[in-house]
C-alpha positions in Angstrom: 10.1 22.0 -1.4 11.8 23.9 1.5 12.5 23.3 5.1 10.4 25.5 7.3 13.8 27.6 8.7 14.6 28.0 4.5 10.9 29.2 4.2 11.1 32.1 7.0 14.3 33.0 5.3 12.5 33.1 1.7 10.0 35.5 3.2 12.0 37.6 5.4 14.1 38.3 2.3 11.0 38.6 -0.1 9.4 41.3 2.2 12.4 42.8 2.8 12.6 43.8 -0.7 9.1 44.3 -0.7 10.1 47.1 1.8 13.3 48.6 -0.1 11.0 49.0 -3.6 8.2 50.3 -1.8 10.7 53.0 -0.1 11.6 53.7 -3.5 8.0 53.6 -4.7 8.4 51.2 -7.0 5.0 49.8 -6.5 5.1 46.6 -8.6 7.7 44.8 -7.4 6.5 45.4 -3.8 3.4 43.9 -4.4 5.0 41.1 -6.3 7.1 40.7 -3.4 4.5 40.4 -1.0 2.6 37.6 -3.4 5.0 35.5 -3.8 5.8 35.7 0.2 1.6 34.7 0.3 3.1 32.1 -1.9 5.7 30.6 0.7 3.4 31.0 3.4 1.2 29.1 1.3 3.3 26.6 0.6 4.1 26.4 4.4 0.4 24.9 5.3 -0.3 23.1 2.0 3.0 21.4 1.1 5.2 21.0 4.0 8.4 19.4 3.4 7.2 16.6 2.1 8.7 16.2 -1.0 11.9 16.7 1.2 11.3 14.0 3.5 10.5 11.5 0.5 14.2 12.4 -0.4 15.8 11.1 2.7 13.4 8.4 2.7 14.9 7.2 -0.6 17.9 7.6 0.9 17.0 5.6 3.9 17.7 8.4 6.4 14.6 7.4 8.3 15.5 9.7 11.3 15.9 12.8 9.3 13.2 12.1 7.2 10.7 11.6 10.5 12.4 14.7 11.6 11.1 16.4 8.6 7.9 15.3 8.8 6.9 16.0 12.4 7.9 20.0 11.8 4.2 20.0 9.9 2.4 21.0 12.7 -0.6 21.1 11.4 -1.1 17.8 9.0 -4.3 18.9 9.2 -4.2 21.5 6.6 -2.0 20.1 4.0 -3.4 19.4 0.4 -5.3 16.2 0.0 -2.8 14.9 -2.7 0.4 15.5 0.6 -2.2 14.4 3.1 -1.5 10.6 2.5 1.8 10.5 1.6 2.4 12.3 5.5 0.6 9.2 6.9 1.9 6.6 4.2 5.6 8.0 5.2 5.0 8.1 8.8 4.1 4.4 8.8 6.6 3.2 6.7 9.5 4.9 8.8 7.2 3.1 11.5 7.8 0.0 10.0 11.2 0.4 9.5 11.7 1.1 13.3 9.9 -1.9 14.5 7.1 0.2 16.0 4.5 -2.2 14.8 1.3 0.1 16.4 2.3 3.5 15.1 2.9 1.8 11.7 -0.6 0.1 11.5 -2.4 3.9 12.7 -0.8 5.4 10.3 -0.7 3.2 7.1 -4.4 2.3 8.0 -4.9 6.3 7.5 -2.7 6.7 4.2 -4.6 3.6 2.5 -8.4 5.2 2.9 -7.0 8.5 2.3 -6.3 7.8 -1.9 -2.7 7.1 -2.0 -1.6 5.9 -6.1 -2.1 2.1 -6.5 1.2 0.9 -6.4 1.7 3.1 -3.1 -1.6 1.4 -1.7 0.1 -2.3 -2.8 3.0 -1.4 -0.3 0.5 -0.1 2.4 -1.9 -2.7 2.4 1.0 -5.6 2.4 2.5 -4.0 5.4 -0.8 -3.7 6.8 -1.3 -7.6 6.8 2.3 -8.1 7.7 1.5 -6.0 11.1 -1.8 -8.0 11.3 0.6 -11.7 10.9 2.7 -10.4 13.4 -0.4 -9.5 15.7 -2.1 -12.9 14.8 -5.4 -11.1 13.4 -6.5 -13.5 10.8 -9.5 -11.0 9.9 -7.8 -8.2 9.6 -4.9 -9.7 7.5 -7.4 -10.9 5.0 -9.2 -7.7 4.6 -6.1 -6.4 3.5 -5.2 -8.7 1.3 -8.6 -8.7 -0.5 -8.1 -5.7 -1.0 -4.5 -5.8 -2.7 -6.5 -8.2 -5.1 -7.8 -5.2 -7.1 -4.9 -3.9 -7.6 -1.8 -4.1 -10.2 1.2 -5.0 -8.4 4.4 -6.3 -9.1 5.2 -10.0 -9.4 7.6 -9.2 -6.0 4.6 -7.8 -4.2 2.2 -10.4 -5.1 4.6 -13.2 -4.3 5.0 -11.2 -0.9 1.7 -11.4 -0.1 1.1 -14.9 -0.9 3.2 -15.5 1.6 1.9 -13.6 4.3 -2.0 -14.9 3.4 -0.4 -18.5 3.1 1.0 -17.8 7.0 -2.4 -16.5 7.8 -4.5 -19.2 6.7 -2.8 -21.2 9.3 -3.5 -18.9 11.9 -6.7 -20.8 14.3 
């Protein structure tokens, strides 16, 4: 749950004491220091600042939150339970910018990735809200089928009449 800068301080500090204790051969708490830098390092590549970037989410500070998210460098190699929730808040700060494409890429990844059903919900109904607003009768009702299986609010569901009422009348 750090920023990478806060990381690289966390390490430069734990190996610097790493340094003074082995200088005055105390042994243990230079390798202890040295784990728990592994730890942060760790952390780094399977974490990310993710949790962080949900934060400002929340908060609806999109920009810092994006911000956040694209100093992973490597999405690549985070956990598979941070994996989707990089693409699922990627394409909803998509959404929230009006860039339509970017938000269908990424929310299409995050909902076959295993995001938690009521995350999936909110995926898949802005998934065939992008496909309404593209006019893809097909593909907005594959993604409502699929938001059948699933137990969402009465909000959601209402939602998503909607959008498969507006998509029915698509030719």
């Amino acid at each position: 749950m750090f920023t990478n800068q806060a990381r690289i301080l966390v390490c430069i500090l734990l190996l610097l004491v790493s340094a003074l204790a082995g200088y005055y051969e105390v042994y243990e708490i230079t390798a202890l220091g040295i784990m728990l830098a592994g730890l942060v390092v760790w952390g780094y590549f399977k974490e990310g600042p993710i949790i962080l970037a949900a934060k400002q989410y929340k908060l609806k500070n999109y920009q810092k939150a994006k911000d956040l998210l694209l100093t992973i460098k490597n999405p690549e190699y985070l956990n598979k339970r941070r994996k989707p929730y990089y693409e699922f808040l990627l394409g909803n700060i998509a959404v929230n910018q009006m860039d339509y494409s970017d938000a269908e890429y990424h929310l299409g990844k995050a909902a076959v990735m295993g995001l938690r059903a009521s995350d999936l919900g909110v995926a898949l109904m802005h998934l065939a809200n992008i496909s309404l607003r593209n006019k893809d009768k097909e593909k907005g009702m594959i993604w409502i089928n699929q938001t059948e299986k699933l137990p969402l609010t009465e909000k959601y569901k209402s939602i998503l009449r909607n959008i498969e009422k507006e998509l029915r009348q698509i030719k």
